[in-house]
matplotlib code that plots the C-alpha trace (Angstrom):
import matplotlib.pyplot as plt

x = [43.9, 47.0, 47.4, 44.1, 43.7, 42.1, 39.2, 38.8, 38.6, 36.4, 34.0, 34.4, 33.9, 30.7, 29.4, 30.2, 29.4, 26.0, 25.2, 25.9, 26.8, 26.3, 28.8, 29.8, 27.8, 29.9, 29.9, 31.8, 33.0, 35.5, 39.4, 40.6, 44.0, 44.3, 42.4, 44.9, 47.5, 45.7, 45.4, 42.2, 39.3, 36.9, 37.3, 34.8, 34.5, 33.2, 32.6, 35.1, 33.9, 36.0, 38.5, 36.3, 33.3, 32.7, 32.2, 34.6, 36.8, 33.2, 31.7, 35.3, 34.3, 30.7, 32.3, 34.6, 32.2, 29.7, 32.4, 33.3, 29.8, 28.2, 31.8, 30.6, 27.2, 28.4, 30.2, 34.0, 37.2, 39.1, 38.7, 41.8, 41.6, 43.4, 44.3, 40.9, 40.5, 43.7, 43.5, 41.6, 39.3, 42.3, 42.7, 46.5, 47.1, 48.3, 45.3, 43.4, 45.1, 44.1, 41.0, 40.9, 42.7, 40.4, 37.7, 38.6, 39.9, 36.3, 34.9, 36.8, 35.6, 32.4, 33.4, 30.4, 31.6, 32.8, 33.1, 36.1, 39.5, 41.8, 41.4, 44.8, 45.9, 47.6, 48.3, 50.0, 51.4, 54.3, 54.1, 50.6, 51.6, 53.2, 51.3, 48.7, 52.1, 53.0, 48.9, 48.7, 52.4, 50.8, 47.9, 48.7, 52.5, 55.7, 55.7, 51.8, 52.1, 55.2, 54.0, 50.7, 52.1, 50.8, 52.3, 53.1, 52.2, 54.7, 56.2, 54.4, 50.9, 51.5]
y = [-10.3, -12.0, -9.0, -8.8, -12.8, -15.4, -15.0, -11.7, -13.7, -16.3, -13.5, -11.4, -14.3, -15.5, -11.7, -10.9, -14.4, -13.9, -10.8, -11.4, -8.2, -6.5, -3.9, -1.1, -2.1, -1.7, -3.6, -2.8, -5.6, -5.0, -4.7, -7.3, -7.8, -4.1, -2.4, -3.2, -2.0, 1.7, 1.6, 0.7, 0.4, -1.0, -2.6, -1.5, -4.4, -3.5, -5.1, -3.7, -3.3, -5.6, -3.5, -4.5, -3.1, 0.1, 2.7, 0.9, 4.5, 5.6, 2.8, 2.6, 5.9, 4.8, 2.1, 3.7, 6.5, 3.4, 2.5, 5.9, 6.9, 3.9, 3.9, 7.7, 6.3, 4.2, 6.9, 4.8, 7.1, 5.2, 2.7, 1.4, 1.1, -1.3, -1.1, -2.3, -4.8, -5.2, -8.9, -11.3, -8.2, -7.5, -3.5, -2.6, -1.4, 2.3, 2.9, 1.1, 3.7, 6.5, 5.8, 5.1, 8.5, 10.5, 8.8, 10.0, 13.4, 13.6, 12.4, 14.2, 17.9, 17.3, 19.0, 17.9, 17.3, 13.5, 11.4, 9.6, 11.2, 8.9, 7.2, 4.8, 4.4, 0.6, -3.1, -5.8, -6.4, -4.2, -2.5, -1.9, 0.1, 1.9, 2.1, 4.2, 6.4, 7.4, 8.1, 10.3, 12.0, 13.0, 14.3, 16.2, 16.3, 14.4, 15.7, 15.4, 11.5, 10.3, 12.1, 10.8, 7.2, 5.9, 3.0, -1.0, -2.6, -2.7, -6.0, -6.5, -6.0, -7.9]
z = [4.0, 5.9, 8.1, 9.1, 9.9, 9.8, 11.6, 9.8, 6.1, 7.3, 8.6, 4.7, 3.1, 5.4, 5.2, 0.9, 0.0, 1.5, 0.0, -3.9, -4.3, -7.5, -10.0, -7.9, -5.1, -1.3, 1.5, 5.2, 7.3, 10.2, 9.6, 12.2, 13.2, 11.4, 13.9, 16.0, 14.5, 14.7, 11.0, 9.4, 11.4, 8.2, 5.1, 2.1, -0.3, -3.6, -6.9, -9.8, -13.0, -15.5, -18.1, -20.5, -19.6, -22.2, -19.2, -17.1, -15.7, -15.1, -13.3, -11.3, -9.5, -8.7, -7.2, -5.0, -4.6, -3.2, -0.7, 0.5, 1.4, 2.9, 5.1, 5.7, 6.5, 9.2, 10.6, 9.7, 10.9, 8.8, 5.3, 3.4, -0.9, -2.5, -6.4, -7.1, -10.7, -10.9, -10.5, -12.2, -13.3, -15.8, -15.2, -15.5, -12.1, -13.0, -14.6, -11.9, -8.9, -11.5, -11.0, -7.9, -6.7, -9.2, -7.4, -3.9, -5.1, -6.6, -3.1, -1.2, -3.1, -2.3, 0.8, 3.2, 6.9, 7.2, 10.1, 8.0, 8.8, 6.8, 3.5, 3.3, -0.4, 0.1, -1.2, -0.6, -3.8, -4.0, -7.7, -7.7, -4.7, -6.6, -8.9, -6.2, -5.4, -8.8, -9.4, -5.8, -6.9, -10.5, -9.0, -5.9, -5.8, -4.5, -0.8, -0.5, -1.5, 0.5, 4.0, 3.3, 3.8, -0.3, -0.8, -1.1, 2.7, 4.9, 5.4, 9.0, 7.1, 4.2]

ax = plt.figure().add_subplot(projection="3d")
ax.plot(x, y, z, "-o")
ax.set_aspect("equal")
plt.show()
């Protein structure tokens, strides 16, 4: 949220905060300072399930799924993903990222044409960055995950 500034978190909080939003349900605000930077043009925000919920890996990729397509639906080139639960929501972030990845692996097979060219695997928080590396490495390989830029943040966007 640092990178993107403050008039960026003012605005998330303003737009989330009025919404209530509800388990798995997404909402798209603008990236900021990001923009800028040429890297993420939107930011989906979506409610995690908890790691205790029963269904939680389940109701991880709904969530995700959520964010992906109503990014898609407002035509988005870009959306970043952090480790999502991995906070206060308790999920260890490795098996948060697995999720995550399975969730856009799963996304991305649907193989309908998308108006999104680049989904950026990042956070701030340097291990469960990567975490998101070693979950993108197990899945598609090594070379795939360190050319495709999965990662902690860099230090100017953190």
């Amino acid at each position: 949220a640092k990178a993107a500034g403050t008039a960026y978190v003012e605005a998330t909080r303003r737009t989330v905060g009025k919404k209530d939003p509800q388990l798995g349900e997404a909402i798209i605000t603008e990236s900021g300072l990001l923009r800028g930077r040429g890297t993420i043009s939107s930011v989906a925000h979506v409610l995690a399930p908890t790691y205790t919920e029963r269904d939680r890996a389940k109701l991880m990729l709904s969530a995700v799924q959520s964010a992906l397509d109503l990014a898609e639906a407002r035509g988005c080139r870009s959306v970043g993903i952090p480790v999502l639960g991995s906070g206060s929501f308790g999920w260890p972030a490795q098996e948060a990222a697995d999720c995550i990845i399975g969730a856009v692996c799963a996304w991305l097979r649907q193989g309908t044409r998308r108006s999104i060219e680049c989904v950026r695997l990042f956070d701030a928080d340097r291990l469960k960055g990567l975490a998101l590396l070693a979950a993108v490495e197990g899945r598609l390989g090594t070379e795939f995950a360190r050319g495709a830029g999965v990662g902690p943040a860099s230090q100017d966007a953190a």
